[in-house]
C-alpha positions in Angstrom: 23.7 -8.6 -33.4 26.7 -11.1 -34.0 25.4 -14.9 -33.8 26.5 -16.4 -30.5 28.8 -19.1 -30.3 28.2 -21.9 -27.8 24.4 -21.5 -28.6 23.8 -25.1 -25.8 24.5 -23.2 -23.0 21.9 -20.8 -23.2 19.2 -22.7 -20.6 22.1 -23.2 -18.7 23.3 -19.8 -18.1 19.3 -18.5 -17.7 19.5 -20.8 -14.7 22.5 -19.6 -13.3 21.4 -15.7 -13.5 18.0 -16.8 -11.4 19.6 -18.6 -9.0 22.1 -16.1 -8.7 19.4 -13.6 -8.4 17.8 -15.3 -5.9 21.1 -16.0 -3.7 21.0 -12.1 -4.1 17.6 -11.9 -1.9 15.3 -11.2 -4.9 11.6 -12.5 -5.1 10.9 -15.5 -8.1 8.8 -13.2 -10.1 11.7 -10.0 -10.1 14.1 -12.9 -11.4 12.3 -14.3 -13.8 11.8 -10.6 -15.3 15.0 -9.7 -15.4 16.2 -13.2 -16.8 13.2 -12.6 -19.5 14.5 -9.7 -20.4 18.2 -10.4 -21.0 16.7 -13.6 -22.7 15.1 -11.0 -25.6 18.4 -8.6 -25.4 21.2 -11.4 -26.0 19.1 -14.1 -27.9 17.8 -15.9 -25.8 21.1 -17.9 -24.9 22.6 -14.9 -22.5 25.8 -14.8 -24.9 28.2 -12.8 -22.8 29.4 -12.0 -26.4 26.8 -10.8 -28.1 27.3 -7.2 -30.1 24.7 -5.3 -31.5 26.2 -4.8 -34.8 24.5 -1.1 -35.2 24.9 0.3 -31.8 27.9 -1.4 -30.7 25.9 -2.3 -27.6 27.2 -5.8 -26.0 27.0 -8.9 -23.4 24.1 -10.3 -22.0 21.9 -6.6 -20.8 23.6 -5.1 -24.2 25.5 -2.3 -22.1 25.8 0.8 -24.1 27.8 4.2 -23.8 29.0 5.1 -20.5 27.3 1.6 -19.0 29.6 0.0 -21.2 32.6 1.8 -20.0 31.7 1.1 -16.7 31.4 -3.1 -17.7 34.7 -2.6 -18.9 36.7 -1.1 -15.8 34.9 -3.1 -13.7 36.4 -6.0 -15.2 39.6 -4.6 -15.2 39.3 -4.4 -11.6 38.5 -8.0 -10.8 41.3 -8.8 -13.0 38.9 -10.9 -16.0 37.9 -10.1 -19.4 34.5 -8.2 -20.0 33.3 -11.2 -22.1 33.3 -13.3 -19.1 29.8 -14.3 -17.9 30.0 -14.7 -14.2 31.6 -11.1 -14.3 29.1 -9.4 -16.5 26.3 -11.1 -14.2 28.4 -9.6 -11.0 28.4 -6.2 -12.9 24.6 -6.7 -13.6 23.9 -7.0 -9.6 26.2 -4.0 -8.9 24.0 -2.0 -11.5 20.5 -3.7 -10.1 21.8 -2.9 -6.2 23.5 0.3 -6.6 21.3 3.2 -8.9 24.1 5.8 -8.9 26.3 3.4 -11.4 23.8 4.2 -14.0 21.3 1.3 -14.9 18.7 3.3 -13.4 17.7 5.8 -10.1 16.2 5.0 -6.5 12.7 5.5 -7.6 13.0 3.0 -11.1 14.7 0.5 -8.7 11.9 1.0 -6.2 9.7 0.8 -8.9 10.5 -2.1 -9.9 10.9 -3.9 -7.1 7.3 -3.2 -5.9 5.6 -5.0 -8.6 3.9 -7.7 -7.9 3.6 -10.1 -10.9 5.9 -11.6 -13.5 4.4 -9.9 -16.0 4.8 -6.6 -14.3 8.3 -7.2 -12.9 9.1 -8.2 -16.6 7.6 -4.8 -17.9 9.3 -2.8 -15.1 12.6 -3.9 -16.0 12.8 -3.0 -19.2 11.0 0.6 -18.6 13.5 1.5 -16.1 16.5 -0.5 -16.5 17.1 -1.7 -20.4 15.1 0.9 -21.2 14.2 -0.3 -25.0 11.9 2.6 -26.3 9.5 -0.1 -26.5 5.8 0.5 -25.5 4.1 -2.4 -23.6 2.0 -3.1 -26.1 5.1 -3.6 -28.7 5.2 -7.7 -29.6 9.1 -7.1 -28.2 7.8 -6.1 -24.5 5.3 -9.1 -24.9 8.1 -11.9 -26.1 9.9 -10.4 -22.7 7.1 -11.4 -20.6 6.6 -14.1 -22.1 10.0 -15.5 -21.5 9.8 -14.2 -18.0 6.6 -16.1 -17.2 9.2 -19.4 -19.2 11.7 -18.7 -16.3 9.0 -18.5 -13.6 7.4 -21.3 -14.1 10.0 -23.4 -15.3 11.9 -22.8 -11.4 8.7 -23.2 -9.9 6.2 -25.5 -10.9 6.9 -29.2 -9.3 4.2 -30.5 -10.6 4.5 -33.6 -13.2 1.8 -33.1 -15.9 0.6 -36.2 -17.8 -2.4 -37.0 -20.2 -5.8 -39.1 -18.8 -7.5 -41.8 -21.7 -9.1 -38.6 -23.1 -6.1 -36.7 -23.7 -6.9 -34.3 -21.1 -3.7 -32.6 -19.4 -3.8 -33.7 -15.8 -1.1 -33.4 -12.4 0.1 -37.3 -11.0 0.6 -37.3 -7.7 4.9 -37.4 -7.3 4.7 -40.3 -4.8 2.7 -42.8 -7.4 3.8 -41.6 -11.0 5.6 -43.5 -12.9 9.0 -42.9 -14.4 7.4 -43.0 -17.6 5.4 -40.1 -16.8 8.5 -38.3 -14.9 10.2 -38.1 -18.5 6.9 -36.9 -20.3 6.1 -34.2 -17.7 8.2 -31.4 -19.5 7.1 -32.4 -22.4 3.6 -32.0 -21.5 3.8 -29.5 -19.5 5.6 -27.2 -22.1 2.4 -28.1 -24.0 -0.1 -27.0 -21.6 2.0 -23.9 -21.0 1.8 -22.6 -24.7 -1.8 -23.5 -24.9 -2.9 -22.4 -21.9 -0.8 -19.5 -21.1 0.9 -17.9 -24.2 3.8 -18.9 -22.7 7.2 -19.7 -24.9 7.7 -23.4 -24.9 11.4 -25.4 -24.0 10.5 -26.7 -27.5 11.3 -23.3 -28.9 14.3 -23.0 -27.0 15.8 -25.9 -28.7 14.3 -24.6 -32.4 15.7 -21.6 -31.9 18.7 -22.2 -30.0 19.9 -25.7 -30.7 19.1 -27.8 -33.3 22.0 -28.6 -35.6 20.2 -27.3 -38.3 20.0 -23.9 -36.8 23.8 -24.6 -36.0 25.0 -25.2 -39.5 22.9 -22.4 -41.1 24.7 -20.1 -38.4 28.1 -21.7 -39.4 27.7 -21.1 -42.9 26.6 -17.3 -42.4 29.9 -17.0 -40.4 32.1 -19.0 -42.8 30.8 -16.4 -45.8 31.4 -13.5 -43.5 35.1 -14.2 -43.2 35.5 -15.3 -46.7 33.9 -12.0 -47.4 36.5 -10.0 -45.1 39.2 -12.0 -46.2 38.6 -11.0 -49.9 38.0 -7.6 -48.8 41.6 -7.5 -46.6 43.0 -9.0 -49.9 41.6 -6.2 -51.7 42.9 -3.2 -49.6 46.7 -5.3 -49.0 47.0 -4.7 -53.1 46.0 -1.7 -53.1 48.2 -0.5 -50.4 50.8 -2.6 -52.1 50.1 -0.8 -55.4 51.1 2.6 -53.4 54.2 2.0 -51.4 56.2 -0.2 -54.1 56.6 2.6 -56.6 57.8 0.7 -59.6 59.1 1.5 -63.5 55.8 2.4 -64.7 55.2 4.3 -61.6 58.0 6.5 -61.3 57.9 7.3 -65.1 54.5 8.5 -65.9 53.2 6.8 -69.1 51.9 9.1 -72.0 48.6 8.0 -71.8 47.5 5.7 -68.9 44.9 3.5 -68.8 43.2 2.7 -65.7 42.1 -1.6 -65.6 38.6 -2.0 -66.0 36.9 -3.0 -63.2 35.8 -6.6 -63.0 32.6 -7.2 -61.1 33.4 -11.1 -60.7 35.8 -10.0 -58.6 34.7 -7.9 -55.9 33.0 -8.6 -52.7 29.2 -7.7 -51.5 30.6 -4.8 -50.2 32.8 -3.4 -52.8 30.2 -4.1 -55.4 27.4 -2.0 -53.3 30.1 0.8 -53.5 31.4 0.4 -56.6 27.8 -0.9 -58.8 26.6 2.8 -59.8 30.3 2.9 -61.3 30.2 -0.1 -63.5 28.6 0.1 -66.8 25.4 -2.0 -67.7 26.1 -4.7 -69.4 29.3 -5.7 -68.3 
């Protein structure tokens, strides 16, 4: 999948979807699966952008085939461009809501909608309606629950977690804590939820999502990419060029023409994958 760009807004965008899903009429726990979920199929970040660079499929549910097709008119229709988020989280709703526009049938939807937990609902959703080939067992189907139980519990749990002398992981009463403890809560709490529940910290978020470091090395991968494509465009332009401006030595056919050696210092990644078994060792 192509690196997303804005890589900050991710937590904000996973609380827009559940609290649009919620507006929508759904329970927390359905929510919080389907925001897991599009948090494992777009990075984490719900890049509206995002492109599997195999299958082609894109945006934050990683619409495929026809499903794609449909993101695509449907945008049309509303008059905004299919990498816009509010509209691809409009389309998802119109997919969730209405079976026959192909996420998924009555009896997936009512499938889904009838479990009971956030594990479940997180499980559900990908069975019937990203439908991933994954087994639930699969350590992809568990980073989707895990995420899902993230969203959950991050939307609601009020409590404000602190430490006692001993270190032990205790709740403060709201009306007496102190703003001290206020700012430590999601700290702590984060804490308590990977130890205690498996569950993928806020901590992780900002490893994974947005530290600079992460942000440079992304940079750098996407710098080389386009160095690489420029090189290659350069490539092709002379080649193209060597064709359609017939010159002297063109027109008149030497006696006995040499083709120019190639030079593997030259090429790019890709020309020398395609070109290595041509080169002679050595050079």
């Amino acid at each position: 999948m192509s690196r997303f760009k804005d890589r900050d807004k991710g937590k904000e965008r996973r609380e827009k979807v559940y609290n649009y899903l919620i507006d929508q009429g759904m329970e927390p726990h359905h929510a919080a699966g389907i925001v897991g979920n599009l948090m494992r199929e777009s990075y984490q970040a719900l890049d509206p952008t995002a492109v599997n660079d195999t299958s082609g499929a894109f945006g934050i549910a990683q619409w495929l085939g026809t499903r794609k097709d449909n993101l695509m008119e449907f945008a049309k229709e509303k008059g905004t461009e299919p990498t816009n988020f509010e509209t691809q989280l409009e389309f998802l709703a119109f997919e969730i809501e209405n079976p026959q526009a192909g996420g998924w049938n009555p009896k997936q939807k009512e499938a889904f909608f009838n479990s009971k937990t956030v594990d479940d609902a997180a499980w559900m959703f990908q069975s019937k309606f990203e439908r991933a080939a994954e087994s639930r067992d699969d350590e992809a189907v568990q980073k989707r629950i895990g995420y899902a139980r993230q969203v959950y519990l991050y939307h609601n749990d009020d409590a404000i977690y602190s430490k006692d002398e001993k270190g032990q992981v205790v709740n403060v009463n709201p009306e007496v804590a102190t703003e001290e403890e206020k700012r430590m809560s999601p700290v702590i709490r984060d804490e308590f939820y990977e130890q205690q529940l498996g569950v993928p910290t806020g901590r992780e978020d900002v490893q994974v999502n947005d530290a600079p470091e992460a942000l440079q090395e992304s940079r750098k991968a996407a710098e080389a990419l386009l160095e690489n494509q420029k090189k290659e465009e350069e490539f092709i332009n002379k080649l193209k060029l060597n064709r359609e401006a017939p010159t002297e030595a063109t027109t008149q056919a030497p006696s006995n023409p040499q083709p120019k050696p190639i030079n593997p210092n030259e090429l790019t990644p890709t020309q020398n994958e395609f070109f290595g078994s041509f080169i002679p060792k050595g050079l």
